[in-house]
Residue frames relative to the residue before (quaternion, step in Angstrom):
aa qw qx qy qz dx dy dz
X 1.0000 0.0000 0.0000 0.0000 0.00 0.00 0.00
X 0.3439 -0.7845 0.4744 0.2033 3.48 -0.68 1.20
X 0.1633 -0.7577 0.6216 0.1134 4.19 -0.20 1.08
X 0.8285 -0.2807 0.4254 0.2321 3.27 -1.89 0.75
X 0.4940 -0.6459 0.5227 0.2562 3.97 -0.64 1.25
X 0.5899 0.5818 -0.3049 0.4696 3.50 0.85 -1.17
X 0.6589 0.6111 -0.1385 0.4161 3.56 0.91 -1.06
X 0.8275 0.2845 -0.1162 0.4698 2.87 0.75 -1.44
X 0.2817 0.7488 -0.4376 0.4105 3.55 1.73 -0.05
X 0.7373 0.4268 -0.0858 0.5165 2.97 -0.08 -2.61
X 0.7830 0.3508 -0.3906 0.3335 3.99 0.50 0.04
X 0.2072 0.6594 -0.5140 0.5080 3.32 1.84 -0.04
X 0.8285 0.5006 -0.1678 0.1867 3.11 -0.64 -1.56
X 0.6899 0.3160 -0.2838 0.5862 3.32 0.97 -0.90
X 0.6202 0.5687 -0.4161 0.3446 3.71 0.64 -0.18
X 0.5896 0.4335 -0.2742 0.6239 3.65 1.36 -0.87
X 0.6181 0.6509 -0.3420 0.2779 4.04 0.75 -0.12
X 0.6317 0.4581 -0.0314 0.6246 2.60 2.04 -1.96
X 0.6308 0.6099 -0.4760 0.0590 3.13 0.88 -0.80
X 0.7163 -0.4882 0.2232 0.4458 3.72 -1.07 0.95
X 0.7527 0.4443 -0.2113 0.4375 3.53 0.16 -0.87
X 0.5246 0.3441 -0.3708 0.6848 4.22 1.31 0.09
X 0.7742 0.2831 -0.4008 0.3998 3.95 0.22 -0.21
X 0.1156 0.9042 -0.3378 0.2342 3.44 1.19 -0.08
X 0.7142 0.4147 0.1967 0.5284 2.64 0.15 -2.65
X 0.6453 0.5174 -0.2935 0.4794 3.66 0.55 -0.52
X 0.7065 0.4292 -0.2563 0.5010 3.62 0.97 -1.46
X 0.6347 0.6394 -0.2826 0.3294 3.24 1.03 -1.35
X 0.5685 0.5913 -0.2150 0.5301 3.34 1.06 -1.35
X 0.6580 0.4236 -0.2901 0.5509 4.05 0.03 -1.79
X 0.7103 0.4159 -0.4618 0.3307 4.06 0.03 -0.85
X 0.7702 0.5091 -0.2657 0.2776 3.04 0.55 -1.26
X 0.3484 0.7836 -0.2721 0.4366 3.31 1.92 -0.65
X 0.6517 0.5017 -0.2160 0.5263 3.25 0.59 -1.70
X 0.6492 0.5294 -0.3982 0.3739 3.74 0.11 -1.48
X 0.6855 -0.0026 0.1995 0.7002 3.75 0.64 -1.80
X 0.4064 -0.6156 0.6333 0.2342 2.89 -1.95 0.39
X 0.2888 0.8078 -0.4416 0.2628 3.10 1.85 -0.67
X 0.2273 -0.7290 0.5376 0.3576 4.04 -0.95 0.30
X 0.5398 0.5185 -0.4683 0.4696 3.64 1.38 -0.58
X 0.7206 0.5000 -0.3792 0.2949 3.76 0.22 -0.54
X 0.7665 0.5279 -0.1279 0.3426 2.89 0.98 -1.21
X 0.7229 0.2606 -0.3115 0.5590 3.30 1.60 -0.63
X 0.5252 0.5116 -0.5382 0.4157 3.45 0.77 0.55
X 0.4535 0.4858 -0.4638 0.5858 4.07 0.79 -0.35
X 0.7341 0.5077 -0.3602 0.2713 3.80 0.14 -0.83
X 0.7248 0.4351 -0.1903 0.4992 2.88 0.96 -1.47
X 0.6015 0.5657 -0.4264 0.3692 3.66 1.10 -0.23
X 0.6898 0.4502 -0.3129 0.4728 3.41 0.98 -0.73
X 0.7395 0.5112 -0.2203 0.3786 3.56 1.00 -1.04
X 0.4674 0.5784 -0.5075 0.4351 4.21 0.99 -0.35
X 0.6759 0.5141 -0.3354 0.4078 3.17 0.17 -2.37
X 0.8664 0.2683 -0.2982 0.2973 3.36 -0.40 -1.47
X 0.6401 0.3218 -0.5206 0.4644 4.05 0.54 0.01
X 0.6200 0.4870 -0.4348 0.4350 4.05 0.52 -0.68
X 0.6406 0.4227 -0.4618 0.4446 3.96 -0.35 -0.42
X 0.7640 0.2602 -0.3694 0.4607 3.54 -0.04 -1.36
X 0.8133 0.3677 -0.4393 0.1017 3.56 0.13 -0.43
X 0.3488 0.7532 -0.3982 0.3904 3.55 1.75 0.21
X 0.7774 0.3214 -0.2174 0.4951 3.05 1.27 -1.64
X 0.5124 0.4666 -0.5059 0.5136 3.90 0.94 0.63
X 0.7723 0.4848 -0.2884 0.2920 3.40 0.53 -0.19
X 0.4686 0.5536 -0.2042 0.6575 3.01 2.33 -0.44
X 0.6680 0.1486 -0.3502 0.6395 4.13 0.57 -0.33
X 0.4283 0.5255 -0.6292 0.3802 4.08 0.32 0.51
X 0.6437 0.5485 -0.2843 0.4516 3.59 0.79 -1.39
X 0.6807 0.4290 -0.3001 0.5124 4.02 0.57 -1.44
X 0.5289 0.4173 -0.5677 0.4732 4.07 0.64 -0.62
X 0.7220 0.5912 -0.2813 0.2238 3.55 0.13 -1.36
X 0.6083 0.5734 -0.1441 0.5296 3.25 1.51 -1.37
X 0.8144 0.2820 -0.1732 0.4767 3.49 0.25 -1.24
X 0.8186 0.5049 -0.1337 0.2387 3.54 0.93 -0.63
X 0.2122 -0.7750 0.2807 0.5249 2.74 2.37 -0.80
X 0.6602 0.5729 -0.3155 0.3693 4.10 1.33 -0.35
X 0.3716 -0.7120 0.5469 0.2363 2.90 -1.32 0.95
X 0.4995 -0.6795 0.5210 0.1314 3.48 -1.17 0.95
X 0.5771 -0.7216 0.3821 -0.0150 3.44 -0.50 0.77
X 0.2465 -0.6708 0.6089 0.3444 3.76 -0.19 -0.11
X 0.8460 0.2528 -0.2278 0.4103 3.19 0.86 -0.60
X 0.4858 0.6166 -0.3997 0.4732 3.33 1.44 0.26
X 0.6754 0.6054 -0.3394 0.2493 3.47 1.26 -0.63
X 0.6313 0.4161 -0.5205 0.3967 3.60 0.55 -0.21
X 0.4189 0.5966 -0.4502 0.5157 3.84 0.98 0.28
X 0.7601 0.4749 -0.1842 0.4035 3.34 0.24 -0.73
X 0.7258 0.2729 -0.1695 0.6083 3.55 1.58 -0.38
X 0.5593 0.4714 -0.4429 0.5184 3.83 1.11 -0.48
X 0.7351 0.4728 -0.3730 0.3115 3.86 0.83 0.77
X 0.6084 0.5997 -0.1279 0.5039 2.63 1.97 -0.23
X 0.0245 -0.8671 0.4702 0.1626 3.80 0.95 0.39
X 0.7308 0.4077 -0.3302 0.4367 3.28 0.93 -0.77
X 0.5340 0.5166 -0.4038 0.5337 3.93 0.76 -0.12
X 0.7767 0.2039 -0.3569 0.4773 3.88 1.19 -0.53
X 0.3318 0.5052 -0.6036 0.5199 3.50 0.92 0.67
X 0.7305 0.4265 -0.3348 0.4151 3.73 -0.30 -0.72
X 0.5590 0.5789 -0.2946 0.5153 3.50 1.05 -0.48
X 0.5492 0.6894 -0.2014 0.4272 3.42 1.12 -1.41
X 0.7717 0.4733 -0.1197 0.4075 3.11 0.74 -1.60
X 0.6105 0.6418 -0.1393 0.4427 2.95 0.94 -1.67
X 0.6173 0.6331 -0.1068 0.4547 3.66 1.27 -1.67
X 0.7955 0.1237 -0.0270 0.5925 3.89 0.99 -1.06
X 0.7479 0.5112 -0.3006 0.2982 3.62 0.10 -0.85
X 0.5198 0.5279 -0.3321 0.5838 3.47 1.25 -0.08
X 0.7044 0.4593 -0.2317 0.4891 3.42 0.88 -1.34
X 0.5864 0.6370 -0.3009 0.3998 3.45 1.02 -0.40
X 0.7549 0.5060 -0.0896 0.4075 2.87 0.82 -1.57
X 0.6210 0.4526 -0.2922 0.5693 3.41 1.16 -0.91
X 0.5951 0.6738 -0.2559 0.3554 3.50 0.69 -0.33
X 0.7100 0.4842 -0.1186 0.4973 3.25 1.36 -1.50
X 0.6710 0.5139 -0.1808 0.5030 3.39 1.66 -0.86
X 0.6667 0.3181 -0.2829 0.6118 3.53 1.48 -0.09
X 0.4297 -0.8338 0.3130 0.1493 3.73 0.92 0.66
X 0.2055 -0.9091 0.3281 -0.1541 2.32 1.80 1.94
X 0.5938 -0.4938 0.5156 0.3712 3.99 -0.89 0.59
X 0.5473 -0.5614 0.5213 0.3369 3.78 -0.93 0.21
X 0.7588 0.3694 -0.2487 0.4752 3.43 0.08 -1.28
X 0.7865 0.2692 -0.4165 0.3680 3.59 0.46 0.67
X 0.4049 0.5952 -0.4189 0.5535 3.31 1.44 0.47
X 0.5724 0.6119 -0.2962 0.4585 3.75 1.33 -1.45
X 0.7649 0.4026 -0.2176 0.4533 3.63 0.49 -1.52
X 0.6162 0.3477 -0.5163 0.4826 3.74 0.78 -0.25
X 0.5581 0.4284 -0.5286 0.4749 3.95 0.20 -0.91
X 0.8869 0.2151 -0.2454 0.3269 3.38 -0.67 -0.50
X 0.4141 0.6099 -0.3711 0.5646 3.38 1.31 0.96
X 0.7552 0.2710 -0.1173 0.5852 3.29 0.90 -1.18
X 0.3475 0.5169 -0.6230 0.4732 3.82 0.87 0.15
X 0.7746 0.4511 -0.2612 0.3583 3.16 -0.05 -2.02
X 0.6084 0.4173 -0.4342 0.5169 3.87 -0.07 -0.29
X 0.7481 0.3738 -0.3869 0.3885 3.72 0.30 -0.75
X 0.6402 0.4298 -0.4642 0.4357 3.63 0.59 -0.92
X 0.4947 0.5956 -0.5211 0.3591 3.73 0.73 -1.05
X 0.7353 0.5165 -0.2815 0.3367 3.70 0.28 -1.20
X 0.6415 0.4419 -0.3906 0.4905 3.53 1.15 -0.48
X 0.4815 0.6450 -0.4013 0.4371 3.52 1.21 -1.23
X 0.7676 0.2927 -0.3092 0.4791 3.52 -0.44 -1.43
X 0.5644 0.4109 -0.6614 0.2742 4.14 -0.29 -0.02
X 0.8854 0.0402 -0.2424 0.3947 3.84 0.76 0.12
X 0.6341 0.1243 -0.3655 0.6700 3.57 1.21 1.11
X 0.4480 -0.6603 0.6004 0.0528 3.17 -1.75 0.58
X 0.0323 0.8485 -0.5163 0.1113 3.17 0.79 2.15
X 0.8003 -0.3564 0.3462 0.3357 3.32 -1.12 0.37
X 0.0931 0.8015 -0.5517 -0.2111 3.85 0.28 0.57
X 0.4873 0.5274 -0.5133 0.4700 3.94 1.21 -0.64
X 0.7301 0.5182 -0.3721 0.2446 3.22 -0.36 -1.32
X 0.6978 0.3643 -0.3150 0.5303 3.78 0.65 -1.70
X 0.7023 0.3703 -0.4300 0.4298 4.19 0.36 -0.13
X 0.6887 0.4593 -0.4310 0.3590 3.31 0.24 0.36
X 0.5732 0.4295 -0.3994 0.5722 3.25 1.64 -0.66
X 0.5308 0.5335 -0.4402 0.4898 3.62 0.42 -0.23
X 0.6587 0.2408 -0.4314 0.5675 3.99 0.19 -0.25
X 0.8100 0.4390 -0.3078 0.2376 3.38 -0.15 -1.24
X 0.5633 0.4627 -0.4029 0.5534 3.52 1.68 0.09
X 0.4919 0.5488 -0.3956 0.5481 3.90 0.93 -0.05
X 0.7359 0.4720 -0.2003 0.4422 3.85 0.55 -1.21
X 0.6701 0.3811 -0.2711 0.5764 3.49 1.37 -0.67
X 0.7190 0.4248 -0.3234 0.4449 3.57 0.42 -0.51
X 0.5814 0.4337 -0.4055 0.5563 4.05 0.82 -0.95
X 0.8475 0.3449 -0.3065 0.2624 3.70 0.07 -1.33
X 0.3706 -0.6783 0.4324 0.4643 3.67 1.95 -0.66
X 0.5150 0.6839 -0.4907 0.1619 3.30 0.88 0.36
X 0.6161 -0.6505 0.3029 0.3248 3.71 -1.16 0.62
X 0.7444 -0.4722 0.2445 0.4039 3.68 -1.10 1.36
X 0.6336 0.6559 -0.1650 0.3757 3.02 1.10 -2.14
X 0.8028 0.2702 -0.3152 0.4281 3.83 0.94 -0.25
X 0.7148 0.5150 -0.2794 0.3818 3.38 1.15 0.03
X 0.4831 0.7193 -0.2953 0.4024 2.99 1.84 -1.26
X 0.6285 0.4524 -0.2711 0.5717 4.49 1.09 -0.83
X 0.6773 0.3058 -0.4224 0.5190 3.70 0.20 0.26
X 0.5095 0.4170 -0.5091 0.5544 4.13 0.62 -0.15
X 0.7263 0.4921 -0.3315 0.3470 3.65 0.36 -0.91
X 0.5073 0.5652 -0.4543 0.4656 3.45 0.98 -1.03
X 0.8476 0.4348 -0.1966 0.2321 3.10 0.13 -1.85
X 0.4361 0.6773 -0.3200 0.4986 3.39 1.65 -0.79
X 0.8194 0.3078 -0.0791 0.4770 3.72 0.38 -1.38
X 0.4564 0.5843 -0.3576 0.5678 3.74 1.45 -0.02
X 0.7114 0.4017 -0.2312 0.5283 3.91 0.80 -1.00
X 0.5328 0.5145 -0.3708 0.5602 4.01 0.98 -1.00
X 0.7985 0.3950 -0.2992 0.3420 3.52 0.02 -1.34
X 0.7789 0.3505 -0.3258 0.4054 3.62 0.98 -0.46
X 0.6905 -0.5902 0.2398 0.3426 3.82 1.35 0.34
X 0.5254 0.6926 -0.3518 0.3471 3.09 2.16 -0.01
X 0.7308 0.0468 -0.0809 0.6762 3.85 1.57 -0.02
X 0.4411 -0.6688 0.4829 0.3535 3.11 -1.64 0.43
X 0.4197 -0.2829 0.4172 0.7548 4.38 -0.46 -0.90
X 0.7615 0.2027 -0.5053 0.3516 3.54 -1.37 -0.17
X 0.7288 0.2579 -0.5263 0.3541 3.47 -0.19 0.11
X 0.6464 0.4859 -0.3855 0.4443 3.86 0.74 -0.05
X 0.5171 0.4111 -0.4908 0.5681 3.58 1.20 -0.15
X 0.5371 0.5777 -0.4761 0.3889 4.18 0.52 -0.62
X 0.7268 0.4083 -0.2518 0.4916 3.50 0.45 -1.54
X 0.7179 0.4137 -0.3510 0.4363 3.75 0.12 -0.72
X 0.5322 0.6122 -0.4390 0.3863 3.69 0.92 -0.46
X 0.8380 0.3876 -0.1910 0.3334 3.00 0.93 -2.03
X 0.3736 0.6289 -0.5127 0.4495 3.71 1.73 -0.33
X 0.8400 0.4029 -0.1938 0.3074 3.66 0.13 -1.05
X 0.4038 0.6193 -0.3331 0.5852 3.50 1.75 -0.63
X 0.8048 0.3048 -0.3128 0.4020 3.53 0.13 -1.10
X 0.6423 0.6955 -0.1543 0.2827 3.34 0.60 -1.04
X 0.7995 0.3968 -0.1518 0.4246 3.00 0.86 -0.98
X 0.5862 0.3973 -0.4963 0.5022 3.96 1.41 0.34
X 0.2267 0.6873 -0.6002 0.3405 3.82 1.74 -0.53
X 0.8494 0.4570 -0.1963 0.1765 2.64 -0.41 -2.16
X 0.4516 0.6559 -0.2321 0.5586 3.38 1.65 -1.55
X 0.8084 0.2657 -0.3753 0.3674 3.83 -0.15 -0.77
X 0.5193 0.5831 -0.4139 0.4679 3.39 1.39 -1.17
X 0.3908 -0.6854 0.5528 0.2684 4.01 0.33 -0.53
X 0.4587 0.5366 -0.6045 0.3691 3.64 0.81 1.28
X 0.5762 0.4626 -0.4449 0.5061 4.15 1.08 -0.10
């Protein structure tokens, strides 16, 4: 169903706000807070979790940007690219990986706080199962990673449903409104953000 420009403007906007990878840095930043107020602690935990996970995936997007180009003769887009990977599950599984397990690791070795190790594992679950999902439905990858942080951010920090629960919506009704999913595939993604997430959290010992 085509909605009102005005509409779909004001839904641009909250989608590139929410999107997973601009709140990221935001959750990453508030956990570690919690751990220490310290600034040396806190923005070093940050920056440990946050380099790995935007530097790996984007080398290795830029490195199958080049092979599309090479083997294919086409030039990829900025905006052609999330097309160009929401077909590829196994290139966004590899992304997945790339995305947390570095961050993880560097994390465990600098006796990172839990609840930010917790929020990438169960970040990067959720991106990976997404990838198997979508080879035969097209769940919600924004949607199930943000619930996935924002259920990590409410449960490590104790904060109340009631303040997080309106930004999944925004973002839920920001993606519907611009034609990128229908409700069942955002109720899919938001299911699986929370499906995964919540034994994470359970093993990490914050449920």
């Amino acid at each position: 169903m085509r909605h009102p420009e005005g509409t779909r403007r004001i839904a641009r906007v909250i989608s590139k706000l929410l999107h997973p990878y601009v709140c990221l840095p935001i959750v990453v930043a508030l956990i570690a807070y919690g751990a220490s107020p310290n600034p040396g602690l806190w923005i070093k935990w940050t920056m440990a979790a946050l380099l790995p996970a935007y530097l790996f995936p984007l080398l290795y997007v830029r490195a199958k940007v080049a092979l599309v180009a090479e083997t294919t003769g086409a030039q990829v887009t900025l905006r052609s690219l999330p097309q160009v990977f929401r077909d590829r599950p196994n290139d966004l599984s590899i992304m997945s990986c790339l995305f947390g397990i570095p961050s993880v690791l560097i994390l465990y070795f600098l006796s990172s706080p839990l609840g930010i190790i917790a929020t990438l594992v169960g970040a990067t679950a959720t991106t990976l199962l997404i990838a198997q999902v979508n080879r035969i439905y097209r769940a919600s990858f924004h949607l199930a990673f943000l619930a996935s942080m924002a259920l990590s951010l409410g449960v490590i920090l104790g904060l109340p449903w009631l303040v997080i629960a309106p930004f999944i919506v925004l973002l839920g009704l920001s993606r519907y409104h611009l034609g990128h999913h229908t409700p069942a595939q955002l109720g899919v993604g938001l299911l699986i953000g929370l499906a995964v997430t919540i034994p994470i959290l359970n093993a990490f010992g914050f449920v």
